[in-house]
C-alpha positions in Angstrom: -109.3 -48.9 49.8 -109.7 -52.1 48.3 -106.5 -54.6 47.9 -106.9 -57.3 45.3 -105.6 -60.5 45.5 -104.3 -60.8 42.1 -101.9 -57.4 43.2 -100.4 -58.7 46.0 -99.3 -62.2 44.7 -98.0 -60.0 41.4 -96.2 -57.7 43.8 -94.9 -60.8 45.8 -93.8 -62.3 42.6 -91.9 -59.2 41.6 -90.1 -58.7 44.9 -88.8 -62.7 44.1 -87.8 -61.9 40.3 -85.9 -59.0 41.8 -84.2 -60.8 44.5 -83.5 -63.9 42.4 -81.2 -61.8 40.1 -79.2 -61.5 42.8 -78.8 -65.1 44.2 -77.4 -68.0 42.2 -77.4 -71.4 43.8 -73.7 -73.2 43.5 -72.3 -76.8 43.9 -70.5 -75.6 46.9 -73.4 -73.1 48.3 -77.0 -74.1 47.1 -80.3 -72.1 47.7 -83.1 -73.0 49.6 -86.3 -71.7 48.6 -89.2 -71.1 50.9 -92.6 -70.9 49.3 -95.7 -70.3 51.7 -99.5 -71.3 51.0 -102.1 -70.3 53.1 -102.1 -73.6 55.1 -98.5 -75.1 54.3 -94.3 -73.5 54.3 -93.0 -75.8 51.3 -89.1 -75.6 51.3 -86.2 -76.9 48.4 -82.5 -76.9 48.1 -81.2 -75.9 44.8 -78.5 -76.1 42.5 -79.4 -73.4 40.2 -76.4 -74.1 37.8 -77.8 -77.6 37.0 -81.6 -76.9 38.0 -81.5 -79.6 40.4 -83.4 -80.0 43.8 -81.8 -81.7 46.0 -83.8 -81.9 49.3 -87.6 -81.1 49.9 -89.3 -79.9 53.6 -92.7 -79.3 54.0 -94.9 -78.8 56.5 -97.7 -81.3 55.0 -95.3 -84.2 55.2 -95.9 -83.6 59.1 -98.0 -86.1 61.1 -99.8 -83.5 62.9 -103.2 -82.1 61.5 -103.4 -79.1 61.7 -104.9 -75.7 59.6 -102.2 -73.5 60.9 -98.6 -73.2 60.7 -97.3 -70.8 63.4 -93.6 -69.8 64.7 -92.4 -73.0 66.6 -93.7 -75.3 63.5 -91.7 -73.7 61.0 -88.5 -73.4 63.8 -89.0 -77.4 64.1 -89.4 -77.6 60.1 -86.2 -75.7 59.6 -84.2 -77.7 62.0 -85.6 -81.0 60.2 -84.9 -79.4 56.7 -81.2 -78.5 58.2 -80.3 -82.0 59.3 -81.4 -83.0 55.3 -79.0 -80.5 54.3 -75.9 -81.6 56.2 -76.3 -85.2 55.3 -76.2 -84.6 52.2 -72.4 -82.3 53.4 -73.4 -79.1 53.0 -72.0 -76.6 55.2 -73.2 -73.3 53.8 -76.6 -72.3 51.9 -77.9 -69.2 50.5 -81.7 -68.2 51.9 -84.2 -67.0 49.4 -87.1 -65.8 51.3 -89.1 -65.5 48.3 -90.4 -62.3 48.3 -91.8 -62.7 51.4 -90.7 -60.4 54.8 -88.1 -61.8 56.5 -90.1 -61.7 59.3 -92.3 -64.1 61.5 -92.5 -68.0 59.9 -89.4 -67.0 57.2 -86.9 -65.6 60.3 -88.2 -69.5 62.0 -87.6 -71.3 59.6 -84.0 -69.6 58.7 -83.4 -69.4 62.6 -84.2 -73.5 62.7 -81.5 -74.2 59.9 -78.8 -71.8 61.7 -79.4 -74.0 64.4 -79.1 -77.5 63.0 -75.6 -76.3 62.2 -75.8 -75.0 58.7 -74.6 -71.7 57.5 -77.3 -69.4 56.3 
């Protein structure tokens, strides 16, 4: 069996479309995205309504060089991404995983902004 690259990232996309009907961003609740490259977790807060980012994270904006991302960077780049979000006096934000299984580097980086104090 032979799995194309071209069909996963379209199935991946689907899954997103599909889950994005279902999750508005709002002035009192925005959404934070999480996007994933093979090196890097990119992550936004968004006001859907006004199609506004509010807040960036990534894991290139890190000091550290490194290939890989693994569990305990993306905890630490949730809890950094969760202390944006609550300057800026947000108590509660809805998670968009992005099609991706909330499982492994997505559950860490949720897990990291549940425990900066925000609301996920």
């Amino acid at each position: 069996m032979k799995s194309s690259k071209k069909t996963n990232r379209l199935a991946r996309v689907k899954r997103h479309l599909r889950i994005r009907k279902k999750l508005i961003g709002t002035d009192q609740r925005p959404r934070v995205s999480v996007f994933r490259s093979n090196k890097n977790i990119y992550l936004q807060l968004i006001i859907d309504g006004e199609g506004k980012t509010l807040a960036s994270e990534s894991s290139s904006q890190m000091t550290e060089e490194s290939k890989s991302i693994n569990i305990n960077k993306s905890k630490e780049i949730g809890i950094k991404f969760g202390k944006k979000i609550s300057k800026l006096g947000f108590k509660q934000v809805i998670f968009d995983r992005g099609g991706y299984l909330y499982h492994g580097n997505v559950a860490a980086i949720a897990d990291g902004i549940r425990e900066s104090g925000i609301e996920v």
